[in-house]
C-alpha positions in Angstrom: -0.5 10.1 -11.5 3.4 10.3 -11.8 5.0 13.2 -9.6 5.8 16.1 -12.1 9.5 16.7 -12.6 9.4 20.0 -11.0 7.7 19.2 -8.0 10.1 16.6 -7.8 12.8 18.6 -7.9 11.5 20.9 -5.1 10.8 17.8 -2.8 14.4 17.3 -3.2 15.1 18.0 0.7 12.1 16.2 1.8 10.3 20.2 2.5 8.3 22.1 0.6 7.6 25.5 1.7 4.4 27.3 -0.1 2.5 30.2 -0.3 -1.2 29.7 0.6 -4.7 31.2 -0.3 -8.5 30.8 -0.6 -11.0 30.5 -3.8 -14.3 29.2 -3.9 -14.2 28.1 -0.5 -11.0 26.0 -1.3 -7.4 26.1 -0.1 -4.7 26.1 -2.7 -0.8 26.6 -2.4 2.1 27.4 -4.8 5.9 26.4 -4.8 7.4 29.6 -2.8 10.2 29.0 -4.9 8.2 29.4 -8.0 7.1 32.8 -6.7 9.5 35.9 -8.3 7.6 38.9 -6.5 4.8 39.4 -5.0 2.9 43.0 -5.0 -0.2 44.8 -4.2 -2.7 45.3 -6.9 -2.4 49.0 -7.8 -4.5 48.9 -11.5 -1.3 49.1 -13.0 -2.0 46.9 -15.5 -4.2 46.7 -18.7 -7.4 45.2 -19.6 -7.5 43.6 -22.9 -11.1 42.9 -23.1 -13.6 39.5 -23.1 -13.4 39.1 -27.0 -9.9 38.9 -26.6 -9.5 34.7 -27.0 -6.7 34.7 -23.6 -9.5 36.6 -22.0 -6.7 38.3 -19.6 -4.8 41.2 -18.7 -1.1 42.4 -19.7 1.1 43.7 -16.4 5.2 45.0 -16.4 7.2 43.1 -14.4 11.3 44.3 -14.8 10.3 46.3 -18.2 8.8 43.0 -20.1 5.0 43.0 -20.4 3.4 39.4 -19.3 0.1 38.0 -18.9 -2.0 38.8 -15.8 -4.8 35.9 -15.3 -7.1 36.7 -12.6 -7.3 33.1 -10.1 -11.0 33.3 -9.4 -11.7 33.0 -13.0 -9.4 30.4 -13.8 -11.4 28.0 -10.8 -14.6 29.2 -12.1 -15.4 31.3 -8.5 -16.7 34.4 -7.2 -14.0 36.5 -6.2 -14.2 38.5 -2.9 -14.7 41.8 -4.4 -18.4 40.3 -5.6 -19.4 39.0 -2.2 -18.5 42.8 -1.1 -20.6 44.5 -3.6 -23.5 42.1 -2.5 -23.1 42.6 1.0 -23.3 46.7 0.5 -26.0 46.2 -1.6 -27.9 44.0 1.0 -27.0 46.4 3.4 -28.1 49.6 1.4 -31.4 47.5 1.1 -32.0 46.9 4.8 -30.8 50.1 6.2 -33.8 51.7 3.6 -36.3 49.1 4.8 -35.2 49.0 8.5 -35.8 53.3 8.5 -39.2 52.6 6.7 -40.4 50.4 9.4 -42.9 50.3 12.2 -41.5 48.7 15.6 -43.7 45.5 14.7 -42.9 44.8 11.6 -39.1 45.0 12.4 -40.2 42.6 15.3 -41.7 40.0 13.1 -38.9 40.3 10.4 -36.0 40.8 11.5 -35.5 36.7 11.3 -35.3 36.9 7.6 -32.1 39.0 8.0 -30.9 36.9 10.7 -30.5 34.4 8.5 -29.4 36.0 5.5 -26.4 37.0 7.8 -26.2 33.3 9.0 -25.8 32.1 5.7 -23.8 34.2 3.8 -21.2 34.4 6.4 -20.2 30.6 5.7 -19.4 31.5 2.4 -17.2 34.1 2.3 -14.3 33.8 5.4 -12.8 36.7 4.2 -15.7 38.7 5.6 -16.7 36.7 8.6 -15.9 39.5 11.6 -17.9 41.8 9.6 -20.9 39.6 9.3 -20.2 38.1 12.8 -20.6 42.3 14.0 -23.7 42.9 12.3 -25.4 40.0 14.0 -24.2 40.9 17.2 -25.6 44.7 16.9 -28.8 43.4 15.0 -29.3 41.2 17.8 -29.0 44.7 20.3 -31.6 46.5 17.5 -34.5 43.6 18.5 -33.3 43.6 22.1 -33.4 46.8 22.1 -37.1 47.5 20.5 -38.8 44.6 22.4 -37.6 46.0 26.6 -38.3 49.8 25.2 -42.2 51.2 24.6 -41.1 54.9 23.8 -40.9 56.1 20.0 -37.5 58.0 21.1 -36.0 54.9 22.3 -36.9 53.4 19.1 -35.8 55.7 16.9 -32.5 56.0 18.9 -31.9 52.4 18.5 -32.2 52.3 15.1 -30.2 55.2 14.3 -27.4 52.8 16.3 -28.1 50.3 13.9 -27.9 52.1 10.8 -24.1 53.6 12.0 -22.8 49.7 12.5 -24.7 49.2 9.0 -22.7 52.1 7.7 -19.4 51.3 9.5 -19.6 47.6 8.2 -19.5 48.5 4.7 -16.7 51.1 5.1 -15.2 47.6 7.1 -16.5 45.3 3.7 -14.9 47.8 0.9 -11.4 47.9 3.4 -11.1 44.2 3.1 -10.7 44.2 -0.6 -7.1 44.2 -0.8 -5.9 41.3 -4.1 -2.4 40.5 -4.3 0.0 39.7 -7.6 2.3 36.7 -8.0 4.8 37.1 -10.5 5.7 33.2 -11.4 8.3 31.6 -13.7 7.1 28.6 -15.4 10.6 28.3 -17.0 11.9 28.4 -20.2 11.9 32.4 -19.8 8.2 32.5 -19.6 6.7 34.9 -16.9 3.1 35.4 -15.9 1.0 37.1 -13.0 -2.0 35.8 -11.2 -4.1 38.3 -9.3 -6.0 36.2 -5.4 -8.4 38.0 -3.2 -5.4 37.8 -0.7 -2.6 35.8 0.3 -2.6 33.4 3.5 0.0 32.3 5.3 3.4 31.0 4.1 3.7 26.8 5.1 6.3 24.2 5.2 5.4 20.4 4.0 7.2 17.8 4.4 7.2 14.8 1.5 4.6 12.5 3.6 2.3 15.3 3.1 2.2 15.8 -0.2 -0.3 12.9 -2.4 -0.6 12.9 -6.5 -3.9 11.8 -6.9 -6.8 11.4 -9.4 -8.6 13.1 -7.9 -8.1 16.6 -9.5 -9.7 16.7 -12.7 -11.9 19.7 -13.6 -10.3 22.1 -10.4 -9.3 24.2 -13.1 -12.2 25.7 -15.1 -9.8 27.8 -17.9 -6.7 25.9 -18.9 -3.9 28.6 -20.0 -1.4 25.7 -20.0 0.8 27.6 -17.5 -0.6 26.2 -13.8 -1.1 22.2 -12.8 -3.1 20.9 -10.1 -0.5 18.7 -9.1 -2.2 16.3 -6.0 -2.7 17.2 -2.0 -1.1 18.8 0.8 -2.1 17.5 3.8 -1.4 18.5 7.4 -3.7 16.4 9.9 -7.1 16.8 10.1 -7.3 19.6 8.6 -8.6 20.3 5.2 -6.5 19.4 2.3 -4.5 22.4 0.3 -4.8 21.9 -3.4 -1.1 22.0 -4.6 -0.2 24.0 -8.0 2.5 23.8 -10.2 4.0 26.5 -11.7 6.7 25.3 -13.9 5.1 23.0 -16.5 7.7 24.4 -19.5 10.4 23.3 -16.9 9.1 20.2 -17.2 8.5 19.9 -20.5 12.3 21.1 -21.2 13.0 18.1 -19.1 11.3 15.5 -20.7 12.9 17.0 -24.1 16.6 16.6 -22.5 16.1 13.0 -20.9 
């Protein structure tokens, strides 16, 4: 796989700074230099509907109306808003069932949730400190109900445990916070793509970046605007899955040579 003309040109200094986020348990980057703007997500844009064929929404950016695509969609993923609806849900469910409880059948269940906490924490890292909490004070619930023989003490200590339930999914529906980038793909042509968040801001150097073969099918909905373009990689560490941006660019290029 040949090193796109764009990506090319933004290797020109041997650098290649990005903008980094999560999907699907993945890491991907864009060009930082292919980045116009980036905003919050205020619902200040319009929803065109599923039968629409682009299946996307419409946005302003500087008075011209261009597509919004939403990035979890486009990778075929559940986006972060989703795992936080199922976590209030789950919770809504066990705070009902934890109040409904005698003290032994708490004690002979409460693995079930241990796990369910174990679990679902590896697959979201957005919401890791609030499912690492609710461990923690679950744990202090069992402690709590197996060193204590009074009904008082009981009911006290799950009272506690119902608050950090309560307080977690206040801590869940906090965490949903998507970002916009506004990116230019060249030739004029402006789009937005909504992430559950942004990560960090890196620098590459050209040894880091690989084209390889190994990218087919990343992308589940092809809008002709975004190209897995190969690999960042920076040790051990996973490897970012590197976008481009700026396919019209290249395409005015290859016209021109």
């Amino acid at each position: 796989m040949s090193t796109s003309a764009a990506i090319e040109h933004l290797l020109e200094d041997d650098t290649l700074a990005v903008i980094t986020f999560h999907s699907n348990e993945a890491r991907f980057a864009v060009p930082l230099q292919q980045v116009l703007y980036i905003e919050k997500d205020v619902a200040r844009h319009s929803e065109l509907g599923k039968l629409n064929e682009f299946d996307h929404e419409v946005i302003t950016f500087q008075n011209q109306t261009v597509p919004l695509f939403d990035f979890n969609r486009l990778v075929g993923a559940r986006g972060h808003r989703e795992h936080v609806m199922e976590l209030v849900t789950k919770l809504d469910e066990e705070e009902a069932r934890y109040c409904a409880m005698t003290e032994d059948q708490i004690a002979t269940s409460h693995s079930r949730f241990e796990y369910w906490l174990t679990n679902n924490s590896q697959n979201n890292p957005q919401l890791e400190d609030v499912y690492a909490e609710l461990k923690a004070h679950h744990q202090e619930l069992i402690s709590a109900l197996t060193q204590s023989d009074k009904p008082e003490q009981r009911d006290k200590a799950i009272q506690r445990f119902t608050a950090h339930l309560s307080a977690a999914k206040e801590l869940a529906h906090n965490s949903i916070r998507p970002i916009i980038l506004f990116l230019e793909h060249g030739a004029g042509k402006i789009s937005a793509l909504r992430l559950d968040q942004i990560q960090d801001i890196v620098n590459y150097q050209r040894q880091d970046f690989n084209s390889e073969d190994a990218t087919e099918g990343i992308l589940k909905q092809d809008k002709g605007l975004l190209k897995v373009e190969g690999f960042l990689r920076n040790g051990d560490q996973a490897p970012t899955i590197l976008l481009n941006c700026q396919l019209l660019a290249d395409a005015t290029a290859q016209e021109s040579a």
